[in-house]
N, C-alpha and C positions, 0 to 999 in steps of 0.2 A: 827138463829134468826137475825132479820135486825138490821143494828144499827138506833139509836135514831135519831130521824129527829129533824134540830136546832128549829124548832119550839117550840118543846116539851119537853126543858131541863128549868128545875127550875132556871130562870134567879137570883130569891132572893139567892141562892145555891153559884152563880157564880159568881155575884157580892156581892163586900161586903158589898159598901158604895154605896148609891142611893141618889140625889138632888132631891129635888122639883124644882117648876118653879122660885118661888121665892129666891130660893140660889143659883143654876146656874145664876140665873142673878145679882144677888149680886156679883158673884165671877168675871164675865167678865163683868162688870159692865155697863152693858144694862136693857132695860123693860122685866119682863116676856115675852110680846109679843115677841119682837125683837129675844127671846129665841127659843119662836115657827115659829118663821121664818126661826132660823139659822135648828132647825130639821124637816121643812118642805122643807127646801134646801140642806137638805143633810150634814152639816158641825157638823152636832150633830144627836145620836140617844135619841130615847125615847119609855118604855117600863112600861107595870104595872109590875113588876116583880113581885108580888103572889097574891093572892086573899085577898080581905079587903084590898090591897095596891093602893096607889096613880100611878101612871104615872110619874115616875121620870126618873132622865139620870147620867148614872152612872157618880160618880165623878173622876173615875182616868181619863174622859175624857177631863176636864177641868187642865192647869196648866199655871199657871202665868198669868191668865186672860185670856185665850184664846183657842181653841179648841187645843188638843194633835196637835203638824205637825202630818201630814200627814192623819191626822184621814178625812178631809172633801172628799179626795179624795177614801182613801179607802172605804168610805161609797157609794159615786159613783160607786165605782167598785162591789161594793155587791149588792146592787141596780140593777143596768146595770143587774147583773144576776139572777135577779127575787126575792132577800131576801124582808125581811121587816124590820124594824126597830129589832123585836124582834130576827131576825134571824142576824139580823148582827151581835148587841146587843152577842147572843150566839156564833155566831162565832170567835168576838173579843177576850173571855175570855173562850173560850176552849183550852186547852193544846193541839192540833193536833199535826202535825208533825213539828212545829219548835221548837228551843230548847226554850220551855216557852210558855207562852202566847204569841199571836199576841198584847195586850196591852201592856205588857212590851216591845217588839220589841220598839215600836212606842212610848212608852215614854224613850225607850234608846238611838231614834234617830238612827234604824234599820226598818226603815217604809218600805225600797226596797222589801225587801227580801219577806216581809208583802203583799205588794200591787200586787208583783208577782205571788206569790199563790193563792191569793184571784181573779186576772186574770186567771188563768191554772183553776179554778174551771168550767169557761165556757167550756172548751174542754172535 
């Protein structure tokens, strides 16, 4: 049997805590809009994560007002390799092979190790 393609993993599952537009922008203390600009740029993802659900951006992405380090660039580099928000979104908070989530890496200020595998996915 294949494995699970990121698209097709119950994002509500994997994350715990979800923002609306209006509370991610509360917490980095910008307009909603300026919200959808930072996830139209890459420094933020955004995801309906289940059915009957809104389009929210998880929150362990957000800390101390500001997007996780290193998250705008790793979203580039998923991006760059054909993901979507939803599959980044899934990739960030799958346990693969580092020890943890790739979200904890990056909110433990371990983003190298993070950014480098999410590179090596192209080859």
């Amino acid at each position: 049997m294949s494995e699970q393609r990121l698209a097709d993993h119950d994002l509500a599952a994997l994350v715990e805590d979800w923002l609306d537009w209006d509370q991610a922008a509360a917490l980095i203390g910008v307009t909603p809009a300026k919200v959808r600009t930072m996830v139209r740029e890459h420094r933020l993802a955004a995801a309906v994560p289940g059915d009957g659900r809104k389009q929210g951006i998880p929150a362990l992405f957000i800390v101390d007002g500001e997007p996780v380090k290193g998250l705008p660039g790793l979203l580039t580099v998923l991006h760059d390799n054909g993901f979507d928000d939803r599959e980044c979104i899934a990739w960030i908070f799958l346990d693969a092979d580092l020890p943890g989530r790739p979200i904890d890496a990056l909110r433990e200020n371990r983003g190298a190790e993070v950014k480098r595998r999410a590179q090596a996915l192209a080859l």
